[in-house]
C-alpha positions in Angstrom: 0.0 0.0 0.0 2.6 2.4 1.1 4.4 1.5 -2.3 1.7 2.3 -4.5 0.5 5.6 -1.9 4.3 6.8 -3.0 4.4 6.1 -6.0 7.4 8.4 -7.3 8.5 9.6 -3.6 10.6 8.2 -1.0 9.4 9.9 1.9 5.8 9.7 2.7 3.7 12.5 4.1 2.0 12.6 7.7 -1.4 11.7 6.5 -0.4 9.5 4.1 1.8 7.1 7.0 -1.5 7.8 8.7 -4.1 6.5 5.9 -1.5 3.6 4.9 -1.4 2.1 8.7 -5.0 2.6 9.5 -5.5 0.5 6.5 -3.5 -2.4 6.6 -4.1 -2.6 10.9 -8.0 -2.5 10.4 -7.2 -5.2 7.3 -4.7 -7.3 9.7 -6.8 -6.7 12.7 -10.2 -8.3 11.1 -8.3 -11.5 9.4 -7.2 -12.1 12.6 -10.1 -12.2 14.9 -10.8 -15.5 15.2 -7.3 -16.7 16.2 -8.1 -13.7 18.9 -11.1 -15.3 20.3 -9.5 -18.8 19.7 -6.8 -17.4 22.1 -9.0 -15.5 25.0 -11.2 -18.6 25.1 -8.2 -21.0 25.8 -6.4 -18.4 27.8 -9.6 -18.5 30.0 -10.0 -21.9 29.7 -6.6 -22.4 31.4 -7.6 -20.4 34.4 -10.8 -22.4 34.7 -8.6 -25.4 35.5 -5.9 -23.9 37.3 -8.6 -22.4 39.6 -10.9 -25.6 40.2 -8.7 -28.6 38.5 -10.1 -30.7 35.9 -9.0 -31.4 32.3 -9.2 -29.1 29.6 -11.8 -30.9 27.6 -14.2 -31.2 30.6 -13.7 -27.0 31.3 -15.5 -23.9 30.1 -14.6 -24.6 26.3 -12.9 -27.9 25.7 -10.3 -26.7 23.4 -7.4 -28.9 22.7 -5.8 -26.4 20.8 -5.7 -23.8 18.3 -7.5 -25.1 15.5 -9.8 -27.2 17.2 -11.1 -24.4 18.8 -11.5 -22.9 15.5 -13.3 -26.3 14.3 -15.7 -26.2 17.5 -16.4 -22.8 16.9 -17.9 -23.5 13.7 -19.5 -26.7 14.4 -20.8 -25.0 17.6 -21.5 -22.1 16.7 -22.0 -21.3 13.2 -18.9 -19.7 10.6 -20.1 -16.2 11.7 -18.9 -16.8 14.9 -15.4 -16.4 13.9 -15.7 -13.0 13.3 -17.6 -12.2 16.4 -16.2 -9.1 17.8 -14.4 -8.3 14.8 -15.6 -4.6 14.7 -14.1 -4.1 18.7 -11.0 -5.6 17.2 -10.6 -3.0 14.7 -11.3 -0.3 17.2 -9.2 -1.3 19.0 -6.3 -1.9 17.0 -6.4 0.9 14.4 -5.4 3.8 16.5 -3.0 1.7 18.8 -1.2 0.5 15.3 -1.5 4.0 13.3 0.2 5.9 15.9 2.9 3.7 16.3 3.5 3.1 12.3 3.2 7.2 11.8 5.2 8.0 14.4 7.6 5.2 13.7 7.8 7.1 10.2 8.3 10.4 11.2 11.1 9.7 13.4 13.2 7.6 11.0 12.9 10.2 8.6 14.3 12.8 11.0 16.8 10.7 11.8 17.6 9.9 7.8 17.8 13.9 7.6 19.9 14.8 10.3 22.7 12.2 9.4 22.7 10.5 12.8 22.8 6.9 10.9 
């Protein structure tokens, strides 16, 4: 994206680092919801049985792992709970992600200017 934003520049503007990042976290942060909510549910899965015993496939979720979560999500629950949440994800992960990149930006190009490297 930020190639084809540039096109015959090196240095990108501001708002253009901005647009770029926004983009490709709201992208990256949808595709990855349900490994997300795979995750949470075994995360708090594993407290369940640290906190009263048991196995994991007789606790909250009965995850083995990763992608049979995934697969008992869909049997369970239907394909459209993958992306359950997936909105929140992007809400949250947009502005953490575009200040970061933009400012990441902005400073290496200072640097680049100045001659410090």
């Amino acid at each position: 994206m930020k190639d084809l934003v540039l096109a015959d520049r090196k240095k990108p503007k501001l708002y253009e680092s901005i647009i770029c990042s926004a983009t490709a976290s709201g992208f990256a942060g949808y595709i990855v919801t349900p490994l997300e909510i795979v995750k949470l549910r075994m995360q708090i899965q594993r407290a369940d049985v640290a906190t009263h015993g048991g196995s994991l496939e007789k606790s909250v979720f009965g995850y083995r792992n990763t992608f049979h979560g995934l697969y008992r999500m869909i049997i369970d629950e239907g394909p459209f709970a993958l992306y359950k949440g997936g909105l929140m994800r992007i809400c949250f992960t947009i502005p953490i992600t575009t200040i970061s990149m933009s400012l990441t930006e902005v400073f290496k190009q200072t640097i680049l200017e100045s001659g410090a490297l």
